[in-house]
C-alpha positions in Angstrom: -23.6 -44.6 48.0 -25.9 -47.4 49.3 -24.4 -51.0 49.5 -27.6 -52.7 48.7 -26.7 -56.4 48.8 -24.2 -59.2 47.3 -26.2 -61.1 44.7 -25.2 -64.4 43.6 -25.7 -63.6 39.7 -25.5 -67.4 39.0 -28.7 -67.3 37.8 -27.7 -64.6 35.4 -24.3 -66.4 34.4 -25.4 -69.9 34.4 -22.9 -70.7 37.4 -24.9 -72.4 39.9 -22.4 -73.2 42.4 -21.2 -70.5 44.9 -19.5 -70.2 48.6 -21.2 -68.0 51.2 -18.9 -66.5 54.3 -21.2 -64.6 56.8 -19.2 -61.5 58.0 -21.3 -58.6 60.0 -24.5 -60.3 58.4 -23.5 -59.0 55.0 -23.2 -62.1 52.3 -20.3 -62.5 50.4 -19.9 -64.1 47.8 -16.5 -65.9 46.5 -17.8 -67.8 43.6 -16.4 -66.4 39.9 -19.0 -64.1 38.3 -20.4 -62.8 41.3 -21.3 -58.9 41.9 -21.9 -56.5 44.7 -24.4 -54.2 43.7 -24.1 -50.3 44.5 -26.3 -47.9 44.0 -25.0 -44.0 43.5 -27.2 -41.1 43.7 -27.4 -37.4 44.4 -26.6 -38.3 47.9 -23.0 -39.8 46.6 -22.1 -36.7 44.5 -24.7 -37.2 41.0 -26.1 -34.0 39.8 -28.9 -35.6 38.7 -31.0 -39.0 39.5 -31.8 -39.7 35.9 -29.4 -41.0 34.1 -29.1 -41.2 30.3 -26.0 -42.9 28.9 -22.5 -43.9 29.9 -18.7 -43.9 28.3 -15.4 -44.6 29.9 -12.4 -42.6 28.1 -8.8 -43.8 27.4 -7.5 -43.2 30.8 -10.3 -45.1 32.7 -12.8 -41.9 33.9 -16.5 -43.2 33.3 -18.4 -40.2 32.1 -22.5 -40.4 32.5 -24.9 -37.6 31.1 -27.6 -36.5 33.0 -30.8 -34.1 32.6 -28.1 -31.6 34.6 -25.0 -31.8 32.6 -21.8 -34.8 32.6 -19.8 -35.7 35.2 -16.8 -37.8 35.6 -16.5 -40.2 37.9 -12.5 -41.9 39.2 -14.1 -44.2 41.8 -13.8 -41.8 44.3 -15.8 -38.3 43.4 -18.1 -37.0 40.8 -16.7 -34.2 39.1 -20.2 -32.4 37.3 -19.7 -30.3 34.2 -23.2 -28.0 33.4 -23.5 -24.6 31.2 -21.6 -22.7 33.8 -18.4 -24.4 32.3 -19.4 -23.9 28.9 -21.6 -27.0 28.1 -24.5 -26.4 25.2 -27.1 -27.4 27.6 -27.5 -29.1 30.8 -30.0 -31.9 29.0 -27.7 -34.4 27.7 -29.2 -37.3 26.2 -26.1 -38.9 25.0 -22.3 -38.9 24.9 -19.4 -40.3 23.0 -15.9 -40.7 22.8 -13.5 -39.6 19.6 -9.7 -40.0 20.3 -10.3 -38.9 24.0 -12.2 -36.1 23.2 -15.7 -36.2 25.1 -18.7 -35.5 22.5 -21.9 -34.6 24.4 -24.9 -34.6 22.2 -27.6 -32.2 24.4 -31.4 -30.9 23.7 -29.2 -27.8 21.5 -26.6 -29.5 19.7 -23.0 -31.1 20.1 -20.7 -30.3 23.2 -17.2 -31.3 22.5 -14.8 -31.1 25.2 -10.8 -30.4 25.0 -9.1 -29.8 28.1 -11.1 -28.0 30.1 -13.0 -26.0 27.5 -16.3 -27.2 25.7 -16.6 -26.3 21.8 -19.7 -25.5 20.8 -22.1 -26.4 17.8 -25.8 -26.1 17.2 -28.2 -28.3 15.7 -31.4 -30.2 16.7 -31.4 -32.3 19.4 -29.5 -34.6 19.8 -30.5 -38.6 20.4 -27.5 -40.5 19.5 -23.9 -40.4 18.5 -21.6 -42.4 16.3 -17.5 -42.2 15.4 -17.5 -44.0 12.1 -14.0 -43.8 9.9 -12.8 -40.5 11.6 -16.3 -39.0 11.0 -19.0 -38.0 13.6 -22.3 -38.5 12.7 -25.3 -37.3 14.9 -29.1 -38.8 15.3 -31.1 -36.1 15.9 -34.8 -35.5 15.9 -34.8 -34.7 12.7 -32.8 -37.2 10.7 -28.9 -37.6 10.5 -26.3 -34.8 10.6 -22.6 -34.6 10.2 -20.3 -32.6 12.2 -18.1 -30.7 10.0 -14.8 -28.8 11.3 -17.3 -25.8 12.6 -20.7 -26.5 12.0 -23.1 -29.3 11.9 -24.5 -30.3 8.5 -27.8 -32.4 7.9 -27.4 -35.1 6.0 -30.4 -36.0 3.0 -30.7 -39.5 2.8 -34.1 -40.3 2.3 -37.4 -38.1 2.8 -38.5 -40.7 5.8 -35.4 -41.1 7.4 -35.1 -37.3 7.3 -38.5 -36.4 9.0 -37.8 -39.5 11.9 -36.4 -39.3 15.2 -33.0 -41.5 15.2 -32.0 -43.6 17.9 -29.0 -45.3 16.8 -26.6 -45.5 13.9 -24.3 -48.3 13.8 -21.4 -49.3 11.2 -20.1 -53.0 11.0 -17.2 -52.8 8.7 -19.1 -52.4 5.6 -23.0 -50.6 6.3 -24.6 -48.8 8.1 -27.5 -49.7 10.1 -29.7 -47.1 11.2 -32.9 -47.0 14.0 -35.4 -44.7 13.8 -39.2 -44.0 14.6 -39.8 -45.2 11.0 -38.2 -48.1 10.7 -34.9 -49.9 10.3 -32.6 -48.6 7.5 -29.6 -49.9 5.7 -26.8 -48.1 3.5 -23.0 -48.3 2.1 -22.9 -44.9 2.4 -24.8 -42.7 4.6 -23.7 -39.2 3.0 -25.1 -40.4 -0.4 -29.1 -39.6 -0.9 -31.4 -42.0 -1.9 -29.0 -45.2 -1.2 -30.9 -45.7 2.0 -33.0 -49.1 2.3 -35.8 -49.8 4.7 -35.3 -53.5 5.9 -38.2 -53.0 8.6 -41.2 -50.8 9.7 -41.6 -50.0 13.3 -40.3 -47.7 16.1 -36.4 -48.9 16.2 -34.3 -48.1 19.3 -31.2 -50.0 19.2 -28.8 -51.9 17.1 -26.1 -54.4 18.3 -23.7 -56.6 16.2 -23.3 -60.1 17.4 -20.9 -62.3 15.3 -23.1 -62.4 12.1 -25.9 -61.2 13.7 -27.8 -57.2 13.2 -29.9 -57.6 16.5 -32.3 -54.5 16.4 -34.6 -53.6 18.7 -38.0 -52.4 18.8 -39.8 -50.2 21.7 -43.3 -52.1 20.9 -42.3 -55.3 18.7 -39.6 -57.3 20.9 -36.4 -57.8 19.2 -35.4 -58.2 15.5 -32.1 -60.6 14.8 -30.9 -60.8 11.2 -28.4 -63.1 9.9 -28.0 -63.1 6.3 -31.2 -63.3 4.6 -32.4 -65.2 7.7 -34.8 -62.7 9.8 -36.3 -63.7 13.3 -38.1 -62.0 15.3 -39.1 -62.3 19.1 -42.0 -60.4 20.6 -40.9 -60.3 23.8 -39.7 -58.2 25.6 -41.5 -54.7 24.7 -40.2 -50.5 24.9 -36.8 -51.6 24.7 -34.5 -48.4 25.4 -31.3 -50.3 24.4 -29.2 -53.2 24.0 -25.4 -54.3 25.1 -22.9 -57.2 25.0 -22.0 -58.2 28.7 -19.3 -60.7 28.9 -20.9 -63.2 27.2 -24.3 -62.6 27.3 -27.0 -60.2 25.8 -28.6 -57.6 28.0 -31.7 -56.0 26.9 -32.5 -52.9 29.2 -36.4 -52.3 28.9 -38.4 -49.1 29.8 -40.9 -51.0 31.9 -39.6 -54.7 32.5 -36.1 -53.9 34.0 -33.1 -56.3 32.1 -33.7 -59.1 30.2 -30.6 -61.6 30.0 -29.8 -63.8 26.8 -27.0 -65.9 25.8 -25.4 -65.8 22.7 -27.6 -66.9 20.9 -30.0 -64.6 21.5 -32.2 -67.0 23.8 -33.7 -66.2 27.1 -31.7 -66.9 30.5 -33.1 -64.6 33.1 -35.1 -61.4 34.0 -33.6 -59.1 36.6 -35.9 -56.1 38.0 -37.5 -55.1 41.0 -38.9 -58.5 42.0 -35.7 -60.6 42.2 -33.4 -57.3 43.0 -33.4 -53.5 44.6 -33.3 -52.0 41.2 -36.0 -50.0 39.3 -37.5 -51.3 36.0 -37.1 -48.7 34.1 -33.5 -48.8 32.7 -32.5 -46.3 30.3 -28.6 -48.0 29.4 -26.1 -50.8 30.6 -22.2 -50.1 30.1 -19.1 -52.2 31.2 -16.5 -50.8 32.0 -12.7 -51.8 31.5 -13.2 -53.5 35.6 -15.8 -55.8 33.8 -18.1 -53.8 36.5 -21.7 -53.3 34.9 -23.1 -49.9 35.0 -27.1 -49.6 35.0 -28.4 -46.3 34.3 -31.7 -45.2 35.6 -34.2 -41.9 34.8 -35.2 -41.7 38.9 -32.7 -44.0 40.8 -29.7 -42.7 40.0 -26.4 -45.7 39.0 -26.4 -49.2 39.8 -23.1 -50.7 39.8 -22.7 -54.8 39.8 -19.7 -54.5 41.2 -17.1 -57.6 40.1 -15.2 -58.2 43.2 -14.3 -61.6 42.5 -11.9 -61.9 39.5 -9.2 -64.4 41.2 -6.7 -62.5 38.6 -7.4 -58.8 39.0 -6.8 -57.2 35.6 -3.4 -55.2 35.0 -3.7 -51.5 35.9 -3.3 -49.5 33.4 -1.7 -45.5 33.8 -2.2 -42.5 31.7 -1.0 -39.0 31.7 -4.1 -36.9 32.6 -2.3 -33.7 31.4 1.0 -32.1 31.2 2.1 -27.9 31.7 4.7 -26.3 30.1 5.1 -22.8 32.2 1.7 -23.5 33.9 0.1 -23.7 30.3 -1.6 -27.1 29.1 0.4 -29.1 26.2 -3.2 -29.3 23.9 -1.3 -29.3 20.7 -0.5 -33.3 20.8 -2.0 -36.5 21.8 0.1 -36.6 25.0 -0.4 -40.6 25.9 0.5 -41.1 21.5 2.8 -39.1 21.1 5.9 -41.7 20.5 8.2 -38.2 19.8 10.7 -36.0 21.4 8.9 -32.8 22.5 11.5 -30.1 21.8 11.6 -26.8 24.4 13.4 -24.0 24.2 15.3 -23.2 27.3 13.0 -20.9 28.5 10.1 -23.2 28.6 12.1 -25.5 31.3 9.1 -25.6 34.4 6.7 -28.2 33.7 4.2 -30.4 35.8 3.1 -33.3 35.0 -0.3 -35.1 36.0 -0.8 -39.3 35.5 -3.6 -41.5 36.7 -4.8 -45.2 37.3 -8.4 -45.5 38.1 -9.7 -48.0 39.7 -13.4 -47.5 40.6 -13.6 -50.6 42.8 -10.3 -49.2 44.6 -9.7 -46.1 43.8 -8.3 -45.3 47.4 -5.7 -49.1 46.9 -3.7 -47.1 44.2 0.0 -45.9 44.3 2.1 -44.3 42.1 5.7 -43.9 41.2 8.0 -41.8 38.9 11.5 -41.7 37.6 13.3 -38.5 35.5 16.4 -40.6 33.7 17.3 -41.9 37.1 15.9 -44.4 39.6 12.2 -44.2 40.8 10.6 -42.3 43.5 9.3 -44.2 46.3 5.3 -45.3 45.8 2.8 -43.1 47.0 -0.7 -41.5 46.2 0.6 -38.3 44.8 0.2 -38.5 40.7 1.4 -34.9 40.3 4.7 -34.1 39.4 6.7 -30.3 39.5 9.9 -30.1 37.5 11.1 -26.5 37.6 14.3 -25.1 36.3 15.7 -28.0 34.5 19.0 -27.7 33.0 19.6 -28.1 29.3 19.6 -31.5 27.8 17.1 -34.7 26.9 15.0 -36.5 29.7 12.6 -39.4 29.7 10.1 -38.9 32.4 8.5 -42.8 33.4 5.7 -43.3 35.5 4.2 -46.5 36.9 0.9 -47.4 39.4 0.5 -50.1 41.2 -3.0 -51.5 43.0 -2.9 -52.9 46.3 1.2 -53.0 46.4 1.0 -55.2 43.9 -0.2 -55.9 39.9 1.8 -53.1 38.7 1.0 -51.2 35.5 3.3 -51.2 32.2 5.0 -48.2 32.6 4.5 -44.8 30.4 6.9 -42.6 29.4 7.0 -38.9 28.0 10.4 -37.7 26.2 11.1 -34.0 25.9 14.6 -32.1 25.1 14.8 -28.3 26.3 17.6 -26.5 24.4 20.3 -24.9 25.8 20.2 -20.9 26.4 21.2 -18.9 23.6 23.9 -17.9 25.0 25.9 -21.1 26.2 26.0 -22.5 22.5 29.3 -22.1 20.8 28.1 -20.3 17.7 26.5 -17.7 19.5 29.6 -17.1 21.8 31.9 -17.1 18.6 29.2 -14.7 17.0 29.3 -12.7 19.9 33.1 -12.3 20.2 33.1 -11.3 16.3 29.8 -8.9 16.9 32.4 -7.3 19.9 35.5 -7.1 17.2 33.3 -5.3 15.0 31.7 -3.0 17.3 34.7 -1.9 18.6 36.6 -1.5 14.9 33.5 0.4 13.9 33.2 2.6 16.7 36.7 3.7 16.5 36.0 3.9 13.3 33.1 6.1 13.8 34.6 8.1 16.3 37.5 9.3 14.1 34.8 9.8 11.5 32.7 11.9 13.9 35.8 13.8 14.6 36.4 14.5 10.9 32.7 15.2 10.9 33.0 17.7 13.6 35.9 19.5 12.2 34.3 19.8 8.8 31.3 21.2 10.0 33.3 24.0 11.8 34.9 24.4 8.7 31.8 25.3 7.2 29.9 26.9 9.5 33.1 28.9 9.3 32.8 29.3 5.7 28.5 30.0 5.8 29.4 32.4 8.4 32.1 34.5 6.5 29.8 33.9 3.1 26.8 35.4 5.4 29.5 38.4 6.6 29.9 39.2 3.1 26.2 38.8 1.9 25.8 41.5 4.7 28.5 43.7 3.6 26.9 43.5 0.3 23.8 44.6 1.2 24.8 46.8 3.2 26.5 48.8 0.4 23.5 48.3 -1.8 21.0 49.5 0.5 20.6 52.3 -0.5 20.3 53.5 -4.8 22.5 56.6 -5.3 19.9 57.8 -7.7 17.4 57.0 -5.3 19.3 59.6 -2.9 20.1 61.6 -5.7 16.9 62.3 -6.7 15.4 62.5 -3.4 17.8 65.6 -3.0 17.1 67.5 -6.3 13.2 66.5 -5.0 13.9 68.5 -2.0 15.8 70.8 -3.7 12.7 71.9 -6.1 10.6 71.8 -2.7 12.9 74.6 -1.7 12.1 76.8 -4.4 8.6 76.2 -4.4 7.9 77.7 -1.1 6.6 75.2 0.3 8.1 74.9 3.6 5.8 72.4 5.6 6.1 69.6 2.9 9.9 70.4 2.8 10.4 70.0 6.4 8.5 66.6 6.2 10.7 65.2 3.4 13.4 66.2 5.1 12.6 64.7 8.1 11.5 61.2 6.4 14.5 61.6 4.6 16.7 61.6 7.9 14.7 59.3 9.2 15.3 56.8 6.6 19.1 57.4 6.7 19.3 57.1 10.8 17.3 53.7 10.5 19.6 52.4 7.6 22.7 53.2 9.6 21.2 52.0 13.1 20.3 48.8 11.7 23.6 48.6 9.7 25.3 47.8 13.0 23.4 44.9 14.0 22.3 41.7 12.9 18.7 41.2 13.7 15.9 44.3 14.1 12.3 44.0 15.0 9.7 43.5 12.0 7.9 46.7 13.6 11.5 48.7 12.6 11.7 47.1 9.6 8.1 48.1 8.8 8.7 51.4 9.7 11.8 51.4 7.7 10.1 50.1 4.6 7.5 52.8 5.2 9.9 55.8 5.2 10.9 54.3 1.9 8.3 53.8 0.0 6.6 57.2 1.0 9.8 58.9 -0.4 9.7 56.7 -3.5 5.9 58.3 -3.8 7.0 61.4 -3.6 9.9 61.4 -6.0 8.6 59.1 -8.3 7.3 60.2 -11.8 4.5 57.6 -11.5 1.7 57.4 -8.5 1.2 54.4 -6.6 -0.3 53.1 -3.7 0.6 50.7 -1.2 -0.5 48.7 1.8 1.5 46.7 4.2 0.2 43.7 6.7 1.2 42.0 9.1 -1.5 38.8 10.0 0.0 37.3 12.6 -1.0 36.5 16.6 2.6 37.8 18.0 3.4 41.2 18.6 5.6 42.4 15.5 8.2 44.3 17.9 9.1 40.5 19.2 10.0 39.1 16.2 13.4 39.4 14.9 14.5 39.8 11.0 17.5 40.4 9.4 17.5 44.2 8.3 16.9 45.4 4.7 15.3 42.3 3.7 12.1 43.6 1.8 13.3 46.9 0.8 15.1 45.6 -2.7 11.8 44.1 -4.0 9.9 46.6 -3.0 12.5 48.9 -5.4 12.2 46.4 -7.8 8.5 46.9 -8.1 8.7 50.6 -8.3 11.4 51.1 -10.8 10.5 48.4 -12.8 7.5 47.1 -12.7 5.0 49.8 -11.8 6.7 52.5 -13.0 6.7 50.8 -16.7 2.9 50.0 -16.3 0.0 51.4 -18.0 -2.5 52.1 -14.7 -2.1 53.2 -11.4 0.7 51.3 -9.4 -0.4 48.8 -6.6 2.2 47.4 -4.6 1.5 44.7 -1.2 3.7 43.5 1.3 2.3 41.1 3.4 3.5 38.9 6.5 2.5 36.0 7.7 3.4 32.9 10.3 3.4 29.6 8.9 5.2 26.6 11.1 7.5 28.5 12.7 8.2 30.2 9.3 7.7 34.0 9.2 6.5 34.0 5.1 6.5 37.5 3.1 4.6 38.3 0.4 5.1 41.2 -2.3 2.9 42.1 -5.0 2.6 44.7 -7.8 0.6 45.6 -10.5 3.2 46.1 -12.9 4.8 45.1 -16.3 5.8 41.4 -14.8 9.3 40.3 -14.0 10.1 38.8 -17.2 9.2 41.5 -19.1 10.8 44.3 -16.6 14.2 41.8 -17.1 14.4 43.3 -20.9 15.3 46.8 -19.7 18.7 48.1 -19.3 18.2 49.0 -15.6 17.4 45.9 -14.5 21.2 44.7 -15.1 22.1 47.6 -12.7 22.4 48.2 -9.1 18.7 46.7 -8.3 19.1 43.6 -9.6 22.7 42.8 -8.1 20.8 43.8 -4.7 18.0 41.7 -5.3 20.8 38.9 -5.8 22.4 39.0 -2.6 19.1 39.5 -0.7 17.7 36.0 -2.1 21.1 34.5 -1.4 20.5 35.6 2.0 17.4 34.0 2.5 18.5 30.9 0.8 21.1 30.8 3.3 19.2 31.4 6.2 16.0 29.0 5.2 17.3 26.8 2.5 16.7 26.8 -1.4 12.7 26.5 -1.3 12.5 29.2 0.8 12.2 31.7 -2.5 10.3 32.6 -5.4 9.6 35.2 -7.9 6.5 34.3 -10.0 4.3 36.2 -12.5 0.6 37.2 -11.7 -1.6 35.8 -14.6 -4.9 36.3 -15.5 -6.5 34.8 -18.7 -3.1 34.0 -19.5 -2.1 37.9 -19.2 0.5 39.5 -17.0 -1.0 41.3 -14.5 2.2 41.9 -12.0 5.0 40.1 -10.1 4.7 37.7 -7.0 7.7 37.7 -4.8 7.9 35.1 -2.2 9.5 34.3 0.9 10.2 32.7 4.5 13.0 32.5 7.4 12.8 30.5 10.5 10.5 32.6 12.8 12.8 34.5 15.8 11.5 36.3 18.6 13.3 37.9 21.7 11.6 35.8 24.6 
């Protein structure tokens, strides 16, 4: 920052007199509407030399866009926001304010920051902005826009206005005034098409409202002052960039000619550029700020500030909370300086921060601070950041105050916020809690003594499945084997005997033995291996060949990955079917008998399959000795694999084709068993 020189600006104000104290060689001035000027460039902290426009924000931050992004400026330090942070473009032409929410109109749309994050939206670029009832509207390159909740829409208005570039849009209560590279334009209602007017041709830059004046400028036809149907026009001065109240006069900041000072009334006082001051002549805008400092922004030499150092009554200081944490999160859910509420926390949400500031760009190093929580104040100091972790449970008015050189203190500020108490201090819970306990304990003595009962019951019948299972076995057991099945395989070998042949008597014999030593073996235990029971079923049904009146064939699978001598089946448990299919189905048929057994592993099921090619089960069901032994086997086999599997676990089924009986289907499973 370069202190250029103290300039009496009486020839600006009109205030001829002034007071001049020599201290260090430096001029002061103590005369009322005098100004340092300052100069701030890259050197000071700018990202950028040229300068496009200037806002100041609710708490007092002056914000200035640059050709390399905004930055904020306390008094103190520049603090540069570009693309890296999220900003649509580092070419800003212009910014704006909407309920302390920084809109940045850049060479690629609208940048609007919350917090510390930048929302963005695309569009052409943009030249100017205006907050008009609640609503943004944008002057782009190409005509007017309006930002909508997530986009930007153009706005049609007129085919001239549309195709321009626009410079300004303006509202005074009842129109809006619009400048563009086309001409002046004029409307109630600037969403509407074809209610725009032209009031003037020309390339218009600015538009300012004084009293009952529209003052428009012009960049190459000097100013344009309307007053009701009254309209003057002065040709001086020319490429005017903008215009702005100050105090109470009119400055005009010109691209070539530097400011040009009127009063009121829109008459000359004064020219201020390079000749009778250290700044440029090429002024791009002019801003005061809340200080009544006067902010020149330049495209090459950075900030001027006219510094007003001599107000005998400096004005009040004003404080604002910056932001506010909950649990090291930002509260961005509420207007936190208008928010007139109680904030209600739950308990958990008890560590929070707060952040207030007072800035004071003339001083910014003169300001103290000060804070209460219900109680009495802290002493004053520079800290204006506050840590408030594990507070108790109950309502607390946090008050903060600044002051500026120990004295004009601000109004104080306040923030109101309750945090509930824990769950489990509050007297319902503890009465719900002490009822939740009662009936815990009634119900788990009542579940115990239920379990109990539970227990014993299923003793009982585990008892009862296991004598029911005894007696299934005993059963089968006596049913295993047909007396006429052992009758006739006697008189079979008996008629072998008198045939001579000795070497097919010796075999029967043997199978017949064999078949007899298995049954009884496997009589005394529960479980055999599906190999034995194979071989069993085997010695069976080649008998059942021999003796029978009828042939048949059979076949007998087993498609499985485990070893058939490792799995485990109660004994006897094919062998009825397999009788049933001989005596009555094939037996009763017309062609040669085909009977299947087949095996299989299914999800820890072991599933068996028989088949035959006889009359059909129904049909077999008609014949006398069906009622007989066979079937009371078949009986107490399927109750024993309804008992070991469950009901599902068993079907008989006819074999159809083209609606004709072809055979019988007899299904099974038990849970799968193996000896390792």
């Amino acid at each position: 920052m370069k202190l250029l020189q103290k300039i009496p600006f009486f020839f600006i104000l009109c205030f001829p007199a002034f007071l001049i104290a020599q201290n260090n060689n430096i001029a002061e001035h103590y005369v009322l509407d005098n100004y340092t000027l300052k100069n701030y460039t890259t050197k000071d902290g700018l990202p950028s030399n040229n300068i496009t426009a200037i806002t100041q924000d609710s708490i007092g931050y002056l914000w200035f866009s640059t050709n390399k992004g905004i930055t904020r400026f306390d008094g103190n330090r520049f603090i540069t926001f570009t693309e890296k942070d999220g900003l649509q473009s580092n070419k800003v032409n212009c910014i704006g304010i909407k309920n302390n929410t920084i809109l940045t109109g850049t060479d690629r749309g609208l940048s609007i920051k919350n917090q510390d994050a930048f929302f963005n939206l695309e569009s052409k670029p943009i030249r100017t902005i205006a907050v008009v009832k609640n609503s943004i509207f944008l002057g782009t390159s190409l005509g007017i826009s309006l930002v909508r909740k997530d986009y930007i829409a153009p706005i049609r208005t007129n085919i001239l206005v549309d195709t321009s570039i626009v410079y300004d849009i303006s509202f005074d209560g009842e129109f809006f005034w619009v400048a563009t590279s086309k001409g002046l334009w004029k409307t109630s209602d600037l969403t509407k098409e074809n209610t725009i007017k032209r009031i003037a041709k020309g390339i218009f830059t600015s538009i300012f409202f004084n009293k009952s004046q529209v003052i428009a400028t012009t960049y190459n036809r000097g100013i344009l002052i309307i007053e009701g149907k009254k309209v003057t026009v002065t040709t001086s001065p020319k490429q005017i960039n903008t215009i702005k109240k100050v105090g109470s006069q009119i400055w005009v900041a010109t691209e070539k000619e530097g400011i040009e000072v009127l009063n009121n009334h829109c008459s000359f006082l004064r020219k201020i550029n390079k000749y009778n001051t250290p700044i440029t002549n090429n002024i791009n805008s002019i801003f005061e700020d809340n200080q009544q400092n006067i902010w020149i922004a330049t495209p090459n030499k950075g900030l001027y500030k006219f510094e007003n150092d001599l107000n005998i009554i400096p004005p009040k200081s004003k404080i604002a909370f910056e932001n506010i944490n909950i649990v090291y999160q930002p509260l961005d859910s509420i207007n936190i300086n208008g928010y007139s509420k109680i904030l209600q926390l739950p308990s958990y949400k008890n560590h929070l921060s707060f952040t207030f500031k007072t800035i004071n760009v003339n001083n910014p190093q003169k300001v103290e601070y000060r804070y209460k929580l219900n109680d009495a104040y802290s002493p004053w100091s520079k800290n204006n950041h506050i840590n408030l972790a594990n507070l108790k449970a109950g309502s607390y008015i946090l008050t903060a105050q600044s002051r500026i050189d120990q004295e004009h203190e601000s109004t104080p500020i306040q923030f109101q916020f309750f945090i509930d108490k824990p769950i489990y201090e509050k007297t319902w819970f503890q009465w719900l809690t002490i009822v939740i306990i009662a009936l815990l304990v009634s119900f788990s003595a009542y579940f115990y003594v239920k379990k109990i009962k539970t227990e014993d019951n299923l003793k009982i019948e585990q008892l009862e499945l296991k004598n029911h299972l005894l007696l299934l076995e005993q059963k089968a057991l006596r049913l295993q084997m047909n007396p006429h099945f052992i009758f006739n395989v006697l008189n079979g070998i008996k008629a072998l005997g008198s045939t001579g042949k000795s070497e097919e008597l010796n075999t029967t014999i043997s199978k017949f033995a064999t078949l007899l030593r298995s049954i009884l073996n496997n009589s005394r235990v529960h479980e055999i291996s599906l190999a034995k029971e194979v071989a069993t079923l085997k010695n069976y049904i080649e008998l059942e060949q021999q003796i029978s009146i009828k042939s048949f064939n059979y076949i007998i699978k087993t498609n499985m990955d485990l070893d058939t001598e490792e799995i485990l089946i109660p004994p006897m448990l094919i062998q009825p079917f397999v009788e049933n299919s001989i005596k009555h189905g094939i037996q009763l048929a017309t062609e040669n008998g085909e009977i299947s057994v087949i095996f299989s592993i299914k999800k820890n099921f072991l599933n068996c399959t028989i088949k035959d090619n006889g009359i059909g089960f129904h049909q077999s069901k008609k014949t006398k000795s069906i009622r007989k032994h066979n079937s009371l086997a078949v009986k107490v086999t399927q109750e024993r694999i309804e008992n070991l599997a469950g009901n599902d676990s068993f079907y008989i089924d006819e074999i159809l084709e083209n609606n004709i009986v072809k055979g019988t289907k007899v299904w099974f499973k038990i849970p799968l068993k193996t000896d390792f």
